[in-house]
Backbone as CSV, one residue per row, in Angstrom:
resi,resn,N_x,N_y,N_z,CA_x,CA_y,CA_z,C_x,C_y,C_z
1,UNK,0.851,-1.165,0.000,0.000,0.000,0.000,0.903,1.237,0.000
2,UNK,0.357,2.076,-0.841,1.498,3.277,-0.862,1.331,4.120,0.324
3,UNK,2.375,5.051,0.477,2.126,5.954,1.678,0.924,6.792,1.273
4,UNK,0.696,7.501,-0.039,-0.224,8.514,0.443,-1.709,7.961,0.962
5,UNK,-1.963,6.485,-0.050,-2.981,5.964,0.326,-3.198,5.833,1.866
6,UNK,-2.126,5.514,2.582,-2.073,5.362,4.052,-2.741,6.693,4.551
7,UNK,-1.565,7.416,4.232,-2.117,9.315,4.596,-3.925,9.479,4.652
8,UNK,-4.002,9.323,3.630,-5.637,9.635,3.040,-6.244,8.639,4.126
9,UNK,-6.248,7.592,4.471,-6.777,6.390,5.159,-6.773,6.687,6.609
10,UNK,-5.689,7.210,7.077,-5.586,7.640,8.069,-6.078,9.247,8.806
11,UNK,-6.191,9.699,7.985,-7.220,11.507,7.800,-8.609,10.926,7.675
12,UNK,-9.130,10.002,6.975,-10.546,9.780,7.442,-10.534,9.170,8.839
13,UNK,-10.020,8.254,8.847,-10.018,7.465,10.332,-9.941,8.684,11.318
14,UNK,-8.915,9.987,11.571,-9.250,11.132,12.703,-10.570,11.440,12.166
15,UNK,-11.000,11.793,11.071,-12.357,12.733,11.165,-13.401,11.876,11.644
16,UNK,-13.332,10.673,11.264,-14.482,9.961,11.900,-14.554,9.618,13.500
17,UNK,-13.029,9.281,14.370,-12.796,9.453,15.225,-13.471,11.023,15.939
18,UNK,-12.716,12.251,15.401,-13.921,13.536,15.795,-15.071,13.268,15.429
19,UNK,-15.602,12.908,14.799,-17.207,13.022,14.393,-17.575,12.070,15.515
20,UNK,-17.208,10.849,15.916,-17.791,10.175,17.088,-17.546,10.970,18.525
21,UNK,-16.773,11.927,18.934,-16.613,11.793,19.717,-17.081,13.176,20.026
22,UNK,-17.455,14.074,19.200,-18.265,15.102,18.935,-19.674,14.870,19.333
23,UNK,-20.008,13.477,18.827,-21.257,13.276,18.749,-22.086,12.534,20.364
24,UNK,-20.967,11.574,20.655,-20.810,11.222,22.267,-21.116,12.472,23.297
25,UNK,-20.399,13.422,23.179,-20.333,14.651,24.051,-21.567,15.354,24.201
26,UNK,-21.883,15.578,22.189,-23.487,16.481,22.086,-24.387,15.373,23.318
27,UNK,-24.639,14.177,22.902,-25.209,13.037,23.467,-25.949,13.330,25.323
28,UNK,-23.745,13.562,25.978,-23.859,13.249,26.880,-24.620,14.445,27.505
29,UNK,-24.038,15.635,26.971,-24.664,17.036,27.492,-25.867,16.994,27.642
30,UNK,-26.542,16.535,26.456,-28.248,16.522,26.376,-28.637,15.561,27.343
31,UNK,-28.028,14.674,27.324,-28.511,13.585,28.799,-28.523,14.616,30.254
32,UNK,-27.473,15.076,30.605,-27.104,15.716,31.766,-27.932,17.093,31.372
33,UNK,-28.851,17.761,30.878,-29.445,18.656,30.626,-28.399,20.120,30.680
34,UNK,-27.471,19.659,30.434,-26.540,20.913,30.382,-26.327,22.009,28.864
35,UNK,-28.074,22.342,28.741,-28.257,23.195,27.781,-27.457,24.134,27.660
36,UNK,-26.918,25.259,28.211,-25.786,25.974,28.808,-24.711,25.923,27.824
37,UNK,-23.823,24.776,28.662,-22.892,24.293,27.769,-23.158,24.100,26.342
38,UNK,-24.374,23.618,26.019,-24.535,23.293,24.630,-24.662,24.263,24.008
39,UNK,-25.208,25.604,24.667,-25.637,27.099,23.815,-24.258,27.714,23.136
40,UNK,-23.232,27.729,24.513,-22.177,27.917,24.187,-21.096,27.416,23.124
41,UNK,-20.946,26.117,22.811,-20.412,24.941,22.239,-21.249,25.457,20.678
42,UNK,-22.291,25.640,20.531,-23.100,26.062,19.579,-22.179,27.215,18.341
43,UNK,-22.546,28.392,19.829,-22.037,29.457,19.125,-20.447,29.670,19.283
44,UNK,-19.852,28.708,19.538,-18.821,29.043,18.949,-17.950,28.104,18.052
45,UNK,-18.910,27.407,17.915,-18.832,26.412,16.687,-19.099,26.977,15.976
46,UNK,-20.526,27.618,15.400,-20.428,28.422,14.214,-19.740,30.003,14.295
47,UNK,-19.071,30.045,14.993,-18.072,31.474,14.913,-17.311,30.700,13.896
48,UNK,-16.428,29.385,14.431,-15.452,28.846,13.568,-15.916,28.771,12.287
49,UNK,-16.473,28.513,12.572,-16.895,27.858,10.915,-16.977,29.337,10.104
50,UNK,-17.624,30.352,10.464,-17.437,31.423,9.777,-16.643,31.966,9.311
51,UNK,-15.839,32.001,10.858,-13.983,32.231,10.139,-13.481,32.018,9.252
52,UNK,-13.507,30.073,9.373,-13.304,29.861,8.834,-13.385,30.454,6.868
53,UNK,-14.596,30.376,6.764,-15.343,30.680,5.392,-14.829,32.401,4.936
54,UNK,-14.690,32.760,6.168,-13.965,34.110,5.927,-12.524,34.276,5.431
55,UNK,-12.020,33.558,5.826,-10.538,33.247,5.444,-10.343,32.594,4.506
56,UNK,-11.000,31.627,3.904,-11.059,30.871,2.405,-10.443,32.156,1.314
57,UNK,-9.544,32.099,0.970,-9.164,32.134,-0.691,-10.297,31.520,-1.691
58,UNK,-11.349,31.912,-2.316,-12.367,30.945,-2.685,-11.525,31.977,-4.753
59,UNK,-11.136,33.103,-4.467,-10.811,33.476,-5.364,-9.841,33.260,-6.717
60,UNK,-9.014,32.501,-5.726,-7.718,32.120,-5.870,-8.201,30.857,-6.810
61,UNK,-9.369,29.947,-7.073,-8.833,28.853,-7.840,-9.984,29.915,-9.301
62,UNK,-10.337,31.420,-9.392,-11.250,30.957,-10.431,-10.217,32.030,-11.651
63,UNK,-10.340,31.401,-12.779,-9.573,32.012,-13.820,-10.110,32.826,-14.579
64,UNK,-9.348,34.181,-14.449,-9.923,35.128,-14.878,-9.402,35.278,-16.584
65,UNK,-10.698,35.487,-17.306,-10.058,35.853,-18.964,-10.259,37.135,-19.511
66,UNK,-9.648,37.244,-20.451,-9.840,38.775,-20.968,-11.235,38.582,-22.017
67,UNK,-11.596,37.590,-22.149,-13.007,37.465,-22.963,-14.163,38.104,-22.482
68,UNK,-14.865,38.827,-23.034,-16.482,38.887,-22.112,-17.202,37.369,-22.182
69,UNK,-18.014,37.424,-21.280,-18.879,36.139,-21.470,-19.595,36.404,-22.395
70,UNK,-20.178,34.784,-23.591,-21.583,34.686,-24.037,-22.520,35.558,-23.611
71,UNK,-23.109,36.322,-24.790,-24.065,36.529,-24.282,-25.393,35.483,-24.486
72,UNK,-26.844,35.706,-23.692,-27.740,35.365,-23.576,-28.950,35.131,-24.820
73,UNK,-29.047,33.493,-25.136,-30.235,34.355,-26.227,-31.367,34.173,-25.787
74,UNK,-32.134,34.377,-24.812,-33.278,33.988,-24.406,-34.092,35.488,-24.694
75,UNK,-33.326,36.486,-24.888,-34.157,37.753,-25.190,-34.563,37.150,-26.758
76,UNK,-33.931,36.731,-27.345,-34.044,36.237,-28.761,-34.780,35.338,-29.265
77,UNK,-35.076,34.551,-27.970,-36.243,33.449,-28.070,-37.474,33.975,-27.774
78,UNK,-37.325,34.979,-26.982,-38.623,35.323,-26.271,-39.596,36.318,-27.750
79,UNK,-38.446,37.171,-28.429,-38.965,38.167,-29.261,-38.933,37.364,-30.692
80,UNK,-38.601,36.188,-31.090,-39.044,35.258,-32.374,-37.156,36.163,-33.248
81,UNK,-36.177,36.717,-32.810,-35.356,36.932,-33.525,-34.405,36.186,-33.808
82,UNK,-33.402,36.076,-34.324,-32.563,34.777,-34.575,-31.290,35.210,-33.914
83,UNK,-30.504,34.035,-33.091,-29.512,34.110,-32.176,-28.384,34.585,-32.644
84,UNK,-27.983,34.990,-31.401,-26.669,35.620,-32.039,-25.334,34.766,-32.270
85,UNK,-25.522,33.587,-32.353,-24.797,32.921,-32.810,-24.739,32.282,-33.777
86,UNK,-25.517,32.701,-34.257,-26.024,31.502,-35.894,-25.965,32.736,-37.001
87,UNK,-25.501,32.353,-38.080,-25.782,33.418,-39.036,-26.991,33.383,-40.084
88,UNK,-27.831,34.119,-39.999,-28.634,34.278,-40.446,-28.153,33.586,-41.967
89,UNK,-29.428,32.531,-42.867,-29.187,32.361,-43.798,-30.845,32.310,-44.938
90,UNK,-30.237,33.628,-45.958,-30.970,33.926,-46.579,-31.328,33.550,-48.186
């Protein structure tokens, strides 16, 4: 088995490890009625996660061209004219 396969094999095995043990905790709290804790645990779980999403580079993978985009022919469908991609043949 190659190493990265290992790598990869072993990165699911922690996340699923957190996901159980994430899920044990939510569990136990709600047993012990320690809403509290859970309000808290809540919101700052989704702080992270925001951050997170805040900090993403989401820009960085999209490629910018010097082309304009296609335009649209649905104005062209709607008014019976012929697209602007086809050349009219008379």
């Amino acid at each position: 088995m190659s190493r990265k396969a290992n790598r990869g094999r072993n990165r699911r095995f922690v996340t699923f490890a957190w996901m159980a043990a994430l899920t044990l905790l939510t569990v136990f709290l709600i047993y012990r009625e320690l809403t509290a804790v859970l309000y808290i645990l809540a919101t700052l779980g989704v702080t992270a996660l925001l951050i997170v999403v805040a900090l993403a580079d989401l820009s960085r993978h999209e490629k910018f061209s010097t082309e304009s985009p296609h335009a649209d022919d649905a104005a062209a469908i709607g008014s019976g004219l012929s697209s602007s991609n086809r050349t009219s043949q008379r």
